[in-house]
C-alpha positions in Angstrom: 9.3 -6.2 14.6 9.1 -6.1 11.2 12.6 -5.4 9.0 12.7 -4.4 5.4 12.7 -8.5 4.2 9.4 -9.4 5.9 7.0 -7.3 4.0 7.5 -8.6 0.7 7.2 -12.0 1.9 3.7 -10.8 4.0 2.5 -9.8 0.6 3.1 -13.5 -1.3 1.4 -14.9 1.9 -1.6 -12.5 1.5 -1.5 -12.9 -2.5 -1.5 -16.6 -1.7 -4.3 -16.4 0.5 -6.6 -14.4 -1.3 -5.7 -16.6 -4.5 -6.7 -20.1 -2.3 -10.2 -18.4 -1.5 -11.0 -17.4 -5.5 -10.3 -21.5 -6.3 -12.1 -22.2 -3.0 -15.3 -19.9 -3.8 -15.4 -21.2 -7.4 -15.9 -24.9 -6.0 -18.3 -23.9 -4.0 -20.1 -21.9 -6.2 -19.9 -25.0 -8.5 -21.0 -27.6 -6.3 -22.4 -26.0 -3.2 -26.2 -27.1 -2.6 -27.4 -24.1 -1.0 -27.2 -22.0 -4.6 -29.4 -24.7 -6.5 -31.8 -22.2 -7.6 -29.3 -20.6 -9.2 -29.0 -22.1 -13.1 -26.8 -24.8 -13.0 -25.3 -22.9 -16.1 -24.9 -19.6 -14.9 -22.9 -21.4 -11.7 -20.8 -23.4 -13.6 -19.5 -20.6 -16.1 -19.1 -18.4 -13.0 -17.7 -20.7 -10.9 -14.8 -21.9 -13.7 -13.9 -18.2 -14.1 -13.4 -18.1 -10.4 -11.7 -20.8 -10.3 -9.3 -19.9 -13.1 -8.8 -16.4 -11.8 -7.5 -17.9 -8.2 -5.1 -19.8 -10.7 -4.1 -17.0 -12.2 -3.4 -15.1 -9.7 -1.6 -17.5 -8.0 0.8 -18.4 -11.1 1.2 -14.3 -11.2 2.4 -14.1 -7.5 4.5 -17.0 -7.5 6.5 -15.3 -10.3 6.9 -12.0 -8.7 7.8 -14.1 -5.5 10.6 -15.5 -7.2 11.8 -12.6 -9.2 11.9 -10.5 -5.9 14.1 -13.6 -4.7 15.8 -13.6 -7.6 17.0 -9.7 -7.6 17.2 -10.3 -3.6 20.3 -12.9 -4.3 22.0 -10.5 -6.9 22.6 -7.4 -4.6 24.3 -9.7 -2.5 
């Protein structure tokens, strides 16, 4: 079911996943209606470093992604 090639790539697709719902909970942190009574100040600065971290991470995975693909093309 599930060779030696496939789990790698499960991994990105979970690191890409998680990193999508960090930049998704940010925005809604940020603009959600629900957490007015919440200082718009506080939910801005938390919701920016949310955001940014889902970036983050997402530039961080990306890069192992394609220097697993990288070394993947070189022991062939």
């Amino acid at each position: 079911m599930f060779n030696k090639n496939s789990f790698p790539s499960l991994m990105t697709l979970v690191g890409f996943s998680v990193a999508a719902l960090f930049v998704v909970f940010g925005l809604y942190v940020i603009f959600a209606k629900q957490l007015q009574s919440i200082p718009k100040e506080f939910r801005n600065i938390f919701g920016i470093i949310v955001v940014g971290y889902g970036l983050f991470r997402t530039v961080i995975i990306y890069q192992k992604h394609k220097q697993g693909k990288e070394s993947d093309d070189e022991m062939e």
